[in-house]
C-alpha positions in Angstrom: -129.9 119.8 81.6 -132.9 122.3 82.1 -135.3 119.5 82.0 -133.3 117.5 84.5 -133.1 120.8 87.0 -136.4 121.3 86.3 -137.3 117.5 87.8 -135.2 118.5 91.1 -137.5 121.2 91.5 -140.8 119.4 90.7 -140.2 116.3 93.0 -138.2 117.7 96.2 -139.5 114.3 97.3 -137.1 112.0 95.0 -134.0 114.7 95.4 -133.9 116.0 99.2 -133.3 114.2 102.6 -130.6 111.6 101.0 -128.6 110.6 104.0 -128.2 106.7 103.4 -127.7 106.4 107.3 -131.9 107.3 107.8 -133.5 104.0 108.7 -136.0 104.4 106.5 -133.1 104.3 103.5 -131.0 101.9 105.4 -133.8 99.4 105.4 -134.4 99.8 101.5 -130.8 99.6 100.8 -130.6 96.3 102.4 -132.8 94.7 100.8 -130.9 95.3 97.2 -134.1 97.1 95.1 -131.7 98.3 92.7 -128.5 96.9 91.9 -126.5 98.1 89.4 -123.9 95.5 88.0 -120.4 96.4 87.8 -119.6 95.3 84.5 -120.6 96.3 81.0 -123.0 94.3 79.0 -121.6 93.0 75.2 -122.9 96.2 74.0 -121.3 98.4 76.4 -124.2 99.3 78.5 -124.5 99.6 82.2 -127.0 96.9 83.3 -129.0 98.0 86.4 -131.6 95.5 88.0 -134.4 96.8 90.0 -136.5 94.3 91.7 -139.4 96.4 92.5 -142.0 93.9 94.7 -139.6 92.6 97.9 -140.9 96.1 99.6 -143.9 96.3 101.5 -146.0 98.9 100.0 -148.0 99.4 103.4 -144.8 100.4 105.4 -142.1 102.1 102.6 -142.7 104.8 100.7 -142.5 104.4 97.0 -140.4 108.3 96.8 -137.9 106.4 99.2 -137.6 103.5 96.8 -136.7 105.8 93.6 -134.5 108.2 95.7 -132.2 105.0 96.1 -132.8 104.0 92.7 -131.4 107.6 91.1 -128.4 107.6 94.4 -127.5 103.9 92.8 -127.5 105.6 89.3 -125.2 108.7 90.7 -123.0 106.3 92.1 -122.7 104.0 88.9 -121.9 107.2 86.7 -119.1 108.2 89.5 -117.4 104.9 88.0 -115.4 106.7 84.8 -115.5 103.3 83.3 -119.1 103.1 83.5 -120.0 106.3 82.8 -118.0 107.0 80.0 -119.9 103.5 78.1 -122.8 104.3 79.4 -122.9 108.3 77.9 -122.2 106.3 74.2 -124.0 103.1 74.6 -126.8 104.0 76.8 -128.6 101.7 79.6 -130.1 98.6 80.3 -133.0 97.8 83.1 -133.8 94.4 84.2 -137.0 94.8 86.2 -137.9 91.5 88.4 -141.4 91.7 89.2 -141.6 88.5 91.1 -144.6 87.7 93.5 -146.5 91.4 93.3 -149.6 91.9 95.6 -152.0 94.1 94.7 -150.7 96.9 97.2 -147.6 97.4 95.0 -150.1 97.4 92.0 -151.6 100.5 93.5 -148.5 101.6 94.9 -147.4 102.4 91.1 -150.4 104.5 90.1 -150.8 106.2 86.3 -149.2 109.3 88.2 -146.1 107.5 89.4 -145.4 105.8 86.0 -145.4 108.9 84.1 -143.2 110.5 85.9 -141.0 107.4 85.5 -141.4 107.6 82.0 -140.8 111.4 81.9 -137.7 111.0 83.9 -136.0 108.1 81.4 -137.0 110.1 78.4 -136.5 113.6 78.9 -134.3 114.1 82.0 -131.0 112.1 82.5 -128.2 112.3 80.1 -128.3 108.3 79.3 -130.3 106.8 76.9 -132.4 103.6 78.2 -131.7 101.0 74.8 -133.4 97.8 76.7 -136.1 97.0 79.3 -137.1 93.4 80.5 -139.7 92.8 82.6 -139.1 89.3 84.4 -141.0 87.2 86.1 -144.6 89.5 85.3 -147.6 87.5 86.6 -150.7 88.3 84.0 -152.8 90.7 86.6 -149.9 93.5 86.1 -150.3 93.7 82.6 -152.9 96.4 83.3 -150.0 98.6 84.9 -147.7 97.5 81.8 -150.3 98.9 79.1 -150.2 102.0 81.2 -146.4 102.2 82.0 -146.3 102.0 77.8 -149.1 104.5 77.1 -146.6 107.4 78.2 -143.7 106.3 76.2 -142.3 107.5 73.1 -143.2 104.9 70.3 -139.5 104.5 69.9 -139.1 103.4 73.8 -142.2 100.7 73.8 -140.1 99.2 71.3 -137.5 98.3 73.9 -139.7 97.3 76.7 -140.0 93.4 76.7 -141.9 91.4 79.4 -141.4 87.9 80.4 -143.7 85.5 82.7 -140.9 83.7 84.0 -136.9 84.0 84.1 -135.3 82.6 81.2 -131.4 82.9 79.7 -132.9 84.7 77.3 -134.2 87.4 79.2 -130.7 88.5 79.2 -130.5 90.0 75.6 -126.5 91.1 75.4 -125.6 90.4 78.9 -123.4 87.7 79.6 -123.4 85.4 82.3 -120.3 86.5 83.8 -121.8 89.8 84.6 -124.7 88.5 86.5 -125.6 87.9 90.0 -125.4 83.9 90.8 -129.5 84.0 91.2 -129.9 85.0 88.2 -127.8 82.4 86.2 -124.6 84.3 86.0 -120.6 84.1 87.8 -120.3 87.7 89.5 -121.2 87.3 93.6 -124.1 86.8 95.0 -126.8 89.0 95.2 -125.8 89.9 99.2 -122.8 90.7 97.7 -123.9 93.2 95.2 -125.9 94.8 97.6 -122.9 94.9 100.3 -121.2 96.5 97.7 -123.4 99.2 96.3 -124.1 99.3 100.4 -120.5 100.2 101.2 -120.5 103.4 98.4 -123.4 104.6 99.0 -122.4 104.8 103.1 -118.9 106.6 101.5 -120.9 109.2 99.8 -122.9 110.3 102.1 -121.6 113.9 102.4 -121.8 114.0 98.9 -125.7 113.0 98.7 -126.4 115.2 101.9 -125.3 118.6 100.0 -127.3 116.9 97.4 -124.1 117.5 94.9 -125.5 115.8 91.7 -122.6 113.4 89.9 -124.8 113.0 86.5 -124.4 116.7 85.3 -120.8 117.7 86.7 
């Protein structure tokens, strides 16, 4: 709990000015960056999927992108069901890294990763168990040695990357979980993201006296 106060304090910029009506937000929600899905994997985990390169890393602001990312995460844990699993069985990321430039290459500097990493690992009270990268052309593979390099040797252990999207990207997550682009039965994308969309517009007093769900 002290470390995850302490990361409120460090980055103001991931924490403060959450109202999901600023257009700025708005447009980032819309696009569905992160999604989490509203069932449970076969383990029990909560299954979130980020896809971190439809952005344009000239325009949005990569503090922007992970202030939706940990609002999606708060909203996810408000779910008891969700939560409760999650607490036990931990988490599970699906990054798709589909078509990156360069610009979002550079966007995610050594700087930004560690303090990714230092979030997952030391801050929130879940424990990531799996990360995929799909769809990871060969030129980021710099960024992935990095993104390792300030993991614990237990966590690199969980990070898997794929060149392409395959069933069996989806360790322990069954297809009737998953959006309709990626093989599964649950909705479309669009209508994940309407969804998330719709709580995240509900809780919006809630983020704007910056009332944190995870530590309650």
């Amino acid at each position: 709990m002290q470390n995850f106060y302490k990361l409120q304090s460090d980055l103001p910029e991931w924490f403060t000015n959450r109202d999901p009506f600023q257009p700025e937000l708005q447009e980032l929600i819309n696009m569905g960056l992160v999604l989490p899905l509203r069932k449970l994997d076969s383990r029990g985990r909560l299954v979130i999927i980020v896809r971190t390169t439809l952005h344009n890393p000239r325009i949005h602001k990569l503090s922007d992108i992970i202030k939706i990312g940990l609002m999606m995460i708060e909203l996810a844990m408000k779910n008891r069901a969700l939560a409760s699993s999650a607490s036990v069985y931990g988490w599970s990321l699906v990054n798709d890294a589909i078509n990156p430039t360069i610009h979002h290459v550079f966007q995610f500097g050594p700087s930004v990763l560690k303090k990714i990493v230092h979030a997952w690992q030391n801050c929130y009270p879940m424990r990531l168990q799996l990360m995929s990268v799909i769809n990871a052309p060969m030129f980021i593979d710099i960024s992935i040695k990095i993104f390792k390099s300030f993991m614990s040797e237990k966590l690199k252990q969980r990070l898997h990357v794929y060149p392409h999207m395959l069933q069996s990207c989806f360790k322990d997550i069954p297809t009737n979980i998953l959006p309709v682009e990626y093989g599964g039965s649950d909705g479309t994308i669009q209508e994940l993201t309407d969804y998330w969309k719709k709580l995240l517009e509900e809780n919006r007093d809630c983020f704007i006296s910056n009332k944190n769900n995870l530590i309650e």
